[in-house]
C-alpha positions as CSV (number, residue, x, y, z in Angstrom):
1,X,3.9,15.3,24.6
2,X,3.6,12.5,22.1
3,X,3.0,9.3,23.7
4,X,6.0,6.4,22.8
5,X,4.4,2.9,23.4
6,X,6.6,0.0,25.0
7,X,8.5,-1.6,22.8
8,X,6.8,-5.3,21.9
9,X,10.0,-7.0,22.4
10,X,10.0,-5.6,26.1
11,X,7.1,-8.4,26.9
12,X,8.7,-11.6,25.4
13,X,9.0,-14.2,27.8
14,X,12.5,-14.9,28.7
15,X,12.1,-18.7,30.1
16,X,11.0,-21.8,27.9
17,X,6.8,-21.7,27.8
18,X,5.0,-24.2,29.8
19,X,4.1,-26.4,26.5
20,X,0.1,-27.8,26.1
21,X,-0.6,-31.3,25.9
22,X,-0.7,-32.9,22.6
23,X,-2.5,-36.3,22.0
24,X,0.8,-38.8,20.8
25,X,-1.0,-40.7,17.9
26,X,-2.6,-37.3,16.1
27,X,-0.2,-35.2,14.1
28,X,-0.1,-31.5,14.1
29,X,-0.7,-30.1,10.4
30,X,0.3,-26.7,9.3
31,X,-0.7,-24.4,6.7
32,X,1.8,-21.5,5.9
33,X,1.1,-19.2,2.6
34,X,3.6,-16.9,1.7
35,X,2.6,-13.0,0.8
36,X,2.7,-11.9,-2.8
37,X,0.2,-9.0,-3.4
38,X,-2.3,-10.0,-6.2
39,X,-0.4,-12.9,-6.7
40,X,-2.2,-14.0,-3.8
41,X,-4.8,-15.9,-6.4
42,X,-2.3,-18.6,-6.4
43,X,-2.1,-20.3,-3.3
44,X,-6.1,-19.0,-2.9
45,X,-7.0,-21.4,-6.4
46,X,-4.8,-23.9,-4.9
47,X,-6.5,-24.4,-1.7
48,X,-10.0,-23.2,-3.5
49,X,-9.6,-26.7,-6.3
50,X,-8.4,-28.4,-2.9
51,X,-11.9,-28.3,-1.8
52,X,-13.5,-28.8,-4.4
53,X,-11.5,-31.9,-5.4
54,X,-11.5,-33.8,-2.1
55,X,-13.4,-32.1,0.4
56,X,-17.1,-31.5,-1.3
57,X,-16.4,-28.0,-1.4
58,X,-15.7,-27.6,2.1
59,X,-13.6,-25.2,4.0
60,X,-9.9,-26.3,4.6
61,X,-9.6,-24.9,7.5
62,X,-10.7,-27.5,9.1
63,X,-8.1,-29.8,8.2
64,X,-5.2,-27.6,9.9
65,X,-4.1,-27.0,13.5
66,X,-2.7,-23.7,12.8
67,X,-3.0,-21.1,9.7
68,X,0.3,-18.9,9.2
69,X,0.3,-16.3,6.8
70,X,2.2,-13.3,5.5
71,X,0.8,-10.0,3.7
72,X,-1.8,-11.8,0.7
73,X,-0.9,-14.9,2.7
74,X,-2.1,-13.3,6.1
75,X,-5.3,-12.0,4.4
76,X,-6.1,-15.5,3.2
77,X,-5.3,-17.1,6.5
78,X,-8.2,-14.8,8.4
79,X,-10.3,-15.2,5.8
80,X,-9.9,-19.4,6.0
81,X,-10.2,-18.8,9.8
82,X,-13.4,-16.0,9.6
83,X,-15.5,-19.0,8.3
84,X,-14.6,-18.3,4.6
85,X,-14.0,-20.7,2.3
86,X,-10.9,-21.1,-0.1
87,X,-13.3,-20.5,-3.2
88,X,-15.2,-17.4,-1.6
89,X,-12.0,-16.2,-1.1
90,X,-10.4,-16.4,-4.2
91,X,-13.3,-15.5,-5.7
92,X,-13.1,-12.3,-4.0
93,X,-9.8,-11.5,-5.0
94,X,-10.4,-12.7,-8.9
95,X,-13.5,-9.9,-8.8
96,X,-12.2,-7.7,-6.9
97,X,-8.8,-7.1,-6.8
98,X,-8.9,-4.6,-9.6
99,X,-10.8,-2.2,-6.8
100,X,-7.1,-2.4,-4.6
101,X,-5.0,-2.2,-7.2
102,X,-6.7,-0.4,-10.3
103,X,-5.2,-1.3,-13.7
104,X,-3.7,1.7,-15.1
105,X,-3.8,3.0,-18.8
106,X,0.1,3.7,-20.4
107,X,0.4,6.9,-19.2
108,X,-1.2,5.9,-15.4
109,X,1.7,2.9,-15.8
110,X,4.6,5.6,-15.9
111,X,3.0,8.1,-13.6
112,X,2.4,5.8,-11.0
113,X,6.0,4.1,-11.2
114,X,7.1,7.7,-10.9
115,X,5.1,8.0,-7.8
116,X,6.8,5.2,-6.4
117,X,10.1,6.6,-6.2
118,X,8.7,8.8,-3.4
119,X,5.8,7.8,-1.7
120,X,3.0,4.9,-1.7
121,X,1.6,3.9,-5.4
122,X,-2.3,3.0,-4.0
123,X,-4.2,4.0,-1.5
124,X,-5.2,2.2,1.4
125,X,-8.4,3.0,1.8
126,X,-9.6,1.1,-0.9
127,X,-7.8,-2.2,0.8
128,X,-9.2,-1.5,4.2
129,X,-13.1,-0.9,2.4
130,X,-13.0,-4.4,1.1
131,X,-11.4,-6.1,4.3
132,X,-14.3,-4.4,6.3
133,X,-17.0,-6.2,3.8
134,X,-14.5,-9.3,4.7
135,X,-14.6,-9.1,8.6
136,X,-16.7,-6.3,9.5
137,X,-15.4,-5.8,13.1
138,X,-14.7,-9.3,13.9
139,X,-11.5,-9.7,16.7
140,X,-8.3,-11.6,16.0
141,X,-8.9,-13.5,19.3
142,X,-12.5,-15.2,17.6
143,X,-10.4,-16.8,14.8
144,X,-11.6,-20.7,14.3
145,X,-7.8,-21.5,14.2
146,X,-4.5,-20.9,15.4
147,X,-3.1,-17.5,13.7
148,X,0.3,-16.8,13.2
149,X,0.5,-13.8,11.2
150,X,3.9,-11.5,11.1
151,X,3.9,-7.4,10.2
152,X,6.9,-5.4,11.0
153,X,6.9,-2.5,13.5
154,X,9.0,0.5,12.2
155,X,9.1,2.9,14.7
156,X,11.4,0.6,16.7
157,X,12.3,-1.2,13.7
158,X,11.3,-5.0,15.3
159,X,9.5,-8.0,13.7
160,X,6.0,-8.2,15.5
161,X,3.6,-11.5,14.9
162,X,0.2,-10.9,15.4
163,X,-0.7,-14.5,17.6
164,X,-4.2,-15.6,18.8
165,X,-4.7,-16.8,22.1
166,X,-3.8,-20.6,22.0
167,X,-1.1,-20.4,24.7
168,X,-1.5,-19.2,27.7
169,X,1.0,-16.9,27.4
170,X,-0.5,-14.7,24.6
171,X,-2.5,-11.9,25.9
172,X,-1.6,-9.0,23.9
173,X,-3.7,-9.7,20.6
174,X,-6.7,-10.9,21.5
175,X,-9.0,-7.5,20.9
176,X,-7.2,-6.4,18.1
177,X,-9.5,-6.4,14.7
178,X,-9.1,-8.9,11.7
179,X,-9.2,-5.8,9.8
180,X,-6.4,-4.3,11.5
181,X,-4.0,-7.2,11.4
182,X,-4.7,-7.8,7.9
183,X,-3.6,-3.8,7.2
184,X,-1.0,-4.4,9.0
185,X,0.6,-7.5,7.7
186,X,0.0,-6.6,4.1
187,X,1.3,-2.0,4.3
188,X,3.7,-3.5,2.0
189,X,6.7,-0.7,1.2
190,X,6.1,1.1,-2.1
191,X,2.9,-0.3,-2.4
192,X,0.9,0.9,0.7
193,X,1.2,3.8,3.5
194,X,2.6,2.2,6.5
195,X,0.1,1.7,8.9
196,X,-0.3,3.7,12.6
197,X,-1.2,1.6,15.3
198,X,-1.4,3.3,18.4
199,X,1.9,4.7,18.4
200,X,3.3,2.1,16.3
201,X,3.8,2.1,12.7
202,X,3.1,-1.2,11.1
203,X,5.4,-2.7,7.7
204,X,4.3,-5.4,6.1
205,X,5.4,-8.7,7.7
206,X,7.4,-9.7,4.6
207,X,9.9,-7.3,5.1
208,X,10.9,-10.1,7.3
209,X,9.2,-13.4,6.9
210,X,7.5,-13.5,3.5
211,X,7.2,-17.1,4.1
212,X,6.4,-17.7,7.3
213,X,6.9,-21.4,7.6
214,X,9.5,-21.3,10.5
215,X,7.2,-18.8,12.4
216,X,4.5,-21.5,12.6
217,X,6.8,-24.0,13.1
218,X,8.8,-22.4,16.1
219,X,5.4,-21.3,17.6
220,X,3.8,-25.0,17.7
221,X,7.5,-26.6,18.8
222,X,7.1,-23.5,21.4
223,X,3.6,-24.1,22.7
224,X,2.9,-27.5,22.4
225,X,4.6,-30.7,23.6
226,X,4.6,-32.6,20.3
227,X,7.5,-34.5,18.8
228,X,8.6,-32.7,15.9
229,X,8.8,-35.5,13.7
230,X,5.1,-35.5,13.6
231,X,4.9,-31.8,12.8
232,X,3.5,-32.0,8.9
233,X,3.9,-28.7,7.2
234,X,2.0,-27.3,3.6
235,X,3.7,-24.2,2.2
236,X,2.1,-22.5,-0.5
237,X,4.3,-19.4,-2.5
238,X,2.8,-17.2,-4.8
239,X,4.7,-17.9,-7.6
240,X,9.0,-18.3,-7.9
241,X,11.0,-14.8,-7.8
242,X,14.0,-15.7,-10.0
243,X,17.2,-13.9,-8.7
244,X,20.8,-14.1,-9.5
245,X,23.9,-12.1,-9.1
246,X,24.7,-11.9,-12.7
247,X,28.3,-9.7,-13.9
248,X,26.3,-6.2,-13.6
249,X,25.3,-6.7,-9.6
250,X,28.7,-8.5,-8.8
251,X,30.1,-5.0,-9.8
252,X,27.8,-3.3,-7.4
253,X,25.6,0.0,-7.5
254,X,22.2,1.5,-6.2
255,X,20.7,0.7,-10.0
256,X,22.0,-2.8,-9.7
257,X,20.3,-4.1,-7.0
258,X,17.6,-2.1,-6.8
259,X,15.6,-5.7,-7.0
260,X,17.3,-6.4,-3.9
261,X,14.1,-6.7,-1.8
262,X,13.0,-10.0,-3.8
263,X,16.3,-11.3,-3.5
264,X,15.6,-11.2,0.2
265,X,12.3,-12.7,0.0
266,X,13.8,-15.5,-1.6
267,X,16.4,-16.2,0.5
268,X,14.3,-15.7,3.5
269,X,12.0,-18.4,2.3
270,X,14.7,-21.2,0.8
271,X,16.5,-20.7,4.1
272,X,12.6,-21.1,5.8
273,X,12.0,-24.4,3.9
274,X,15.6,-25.7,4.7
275,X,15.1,-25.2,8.1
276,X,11.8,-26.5,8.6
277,X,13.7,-29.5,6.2
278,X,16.1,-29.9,9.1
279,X,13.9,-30.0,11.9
280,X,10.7,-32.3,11.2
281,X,12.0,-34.1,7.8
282,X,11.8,-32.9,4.1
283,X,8.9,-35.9,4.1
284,X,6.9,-33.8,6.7
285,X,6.9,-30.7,4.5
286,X,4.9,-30.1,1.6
287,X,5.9,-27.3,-0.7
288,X,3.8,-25.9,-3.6
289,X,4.0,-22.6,-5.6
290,X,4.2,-21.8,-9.4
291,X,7.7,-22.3,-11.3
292,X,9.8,-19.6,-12.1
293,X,8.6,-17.4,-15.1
294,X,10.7,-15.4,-17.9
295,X,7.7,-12.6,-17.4
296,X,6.6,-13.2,-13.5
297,X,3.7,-11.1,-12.9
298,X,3.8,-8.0,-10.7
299,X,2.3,-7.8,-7.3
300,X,-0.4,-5.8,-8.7
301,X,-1.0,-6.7,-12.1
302,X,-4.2,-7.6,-11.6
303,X,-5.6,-8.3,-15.0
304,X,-2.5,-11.2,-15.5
305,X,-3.0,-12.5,-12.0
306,X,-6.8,-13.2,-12.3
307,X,-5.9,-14.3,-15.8
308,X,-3.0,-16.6,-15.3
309,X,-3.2,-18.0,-11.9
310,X,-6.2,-20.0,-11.6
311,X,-5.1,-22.2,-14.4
312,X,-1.5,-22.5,-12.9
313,X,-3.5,-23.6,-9.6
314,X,-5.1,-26.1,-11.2
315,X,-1.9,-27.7,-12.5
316,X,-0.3,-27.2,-9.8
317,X,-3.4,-29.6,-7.9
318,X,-3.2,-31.9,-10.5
319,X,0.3,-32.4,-9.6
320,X,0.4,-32.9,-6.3
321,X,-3.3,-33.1,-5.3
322,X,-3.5,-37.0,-3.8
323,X,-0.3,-36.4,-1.6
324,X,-2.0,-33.5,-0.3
325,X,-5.2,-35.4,0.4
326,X,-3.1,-38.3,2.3
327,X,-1.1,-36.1,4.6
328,X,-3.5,-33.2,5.2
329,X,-7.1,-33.5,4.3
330,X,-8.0,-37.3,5.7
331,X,-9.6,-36.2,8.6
332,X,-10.7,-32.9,10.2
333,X,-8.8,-31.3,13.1
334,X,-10.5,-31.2,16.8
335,X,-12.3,-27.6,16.8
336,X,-9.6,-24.9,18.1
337,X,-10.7,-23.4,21.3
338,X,-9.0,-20.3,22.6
339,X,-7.3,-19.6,25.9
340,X,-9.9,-18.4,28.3
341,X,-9.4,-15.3,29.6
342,X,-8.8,-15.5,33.6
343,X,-11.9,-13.4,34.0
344,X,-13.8,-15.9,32.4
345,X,-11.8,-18.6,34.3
346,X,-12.6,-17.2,37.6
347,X,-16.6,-17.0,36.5
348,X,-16.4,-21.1,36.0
């Protein structure tokens, strides 16, 4: 018989959480990163000339309460909380991102778009190898910061957020692997196999929340007892999607909106933004990401992404470095610790 796991939903709390303590004078700073695929160079360079510009070279971790990140953006955000910093990271994915997603030759192009139409174009294995030399088998629950990182469970078809323990409340993640969550927030469809997960099968999170801004957000107005209005929010994209509903689409038809899926990321991430706009003030939140491009690059076009991007990050600092630097990287955070477990309570 095969086995059929519980559904995650089945577990949610249904009454308000008992919410933490927050000290009144410090704000809570948040740092959400959208997914993208190799276009994940972007908001890496970004936080990578961050460092290097006004914190010595230091890790930016440090100077946020809580990382959130989808797909790319989920990679980067256990990779900031494994003890990496921005640079190592993007220098990882600037030398080898070419091993995950292989640049093809003309007739490997067609072939491979082909190949989409009916199953996965790369293979997995190649992703997981280089996660492994990431995080070896590090757990989600010994993550320096606060972790918000969304996937999408498909065999029930429910959003899932992977969460580490920094409410009481959140139990279920704790052992899972860095390696794991970061296959399973980035199996994105087309691209990658979906993932099996003891009984699940794992999408990639930005089926649902490519920009997870109002994830983070709900979690920390959720957990902590904060006033929202001091709640200050950085949101890095991976670079505009343009979409429009131009004559052809307004008519209609399967070959028309076949681009629907980045129409839906964008909307999902405006109407993120807006929201997070609404609730702690459009002065509170902090949103960089690369304009919108005649040619954008493809989520795994390597060779432009490592090309283009850095550069584009380093405009992008030049432009909005300093207010960056006076609303998040004055002062370090207090070191996150996690939730105990009550085992380890009961030993105090």
């Amino acid at each position: 018989m095969t086995y059929l796991p519980p559904r995650r939903s089945d577990g949610t709390a249904q009454k308000r959480r008992a919410q933490l303590p927050w000290p009144k004078d410090r704000p809570f700073r948040i740092l959400s990163i959208d997914g993208g695929g190799i276009c994940g160079i972007l908001p890496a360079a970004i936080l990578a000339e961050l460092e290097q510009r006004f914190l010595g070279g230091k890790s930016i971790a440090a100077c946020f309460d809580m990382i959130a990140g989808t797909s790319t953006g989920g990679i980067v955000a256990l990779g900031l909380s494994h003890g990496k910093t921005a640079r190592e990271i993007r220098d990882i994915y600037v030398e080898r991102g070419g091993l995950i997603f292989p640049p093809p030759n003309a007739v490997q192009r067609v072939l491979r778009k082909a190949r989409r139409i009916g199953r996965y174009a790369y293979d997995r294995d190649n992703l997981e190898s280089e996660l492994l030399r990431i995080f070896d088998d590090a757990p989600f629950g010994m993550a320096r910061n606060r972790l918000v990182i969304p996937s999408f469970e498909g065999r029930y078809g429910e959003p899932w957020l992977y969460k580490t323990p920094h409410h009481p409340d959140y139990k279920k993640d704790r052992f899972e692997r860095m390696v794991r969550v970061g296959l399973a927030t980035a199996a994105a469809p087309t691209f990658f196999q979906a993932l099996p997960n003891n009984g699940y099968t794992m999408v990639d999170g930005g089926l649902w929340a490519n920009n997870p801004t109002m994830n983070a957000l709900v979690d920390t107005m959720a957990c902590f007892d904060i006033d929202r209005a001091n709640i200050q929010i950085l949101s890095l994209g991976c670079g505009e999607t343009a979409f429009t509903v131009d004559a052809a689409k307004s008519k209609g038809g399967i070959l028309q909106w076949r681009d629907i899926y980045f129409g839906s990321m964008r909307a999902q991430s405006l109407n993120a933004l807006g929201q997070a706009y609404l609730l702690v003030g459009k002065d509170n939140v902090l949103r960089i990401d690369a304009p919108e491009a005649p040619s954008p690059i493809s989520l795994d076009d390597h060779r432009r992404a490592r090309t283009e991007l850095p550069a584009m990050a380093r405009v992008l600092v030049e432009a909005a470095g300093h207010r960056v630097e006076q609303m998040f990287l004055h002062s370090p955070t207090d070191p996150y610790v996690p939730v105990p477990l009550q085992s380890e309570v009961d030993q105090l």
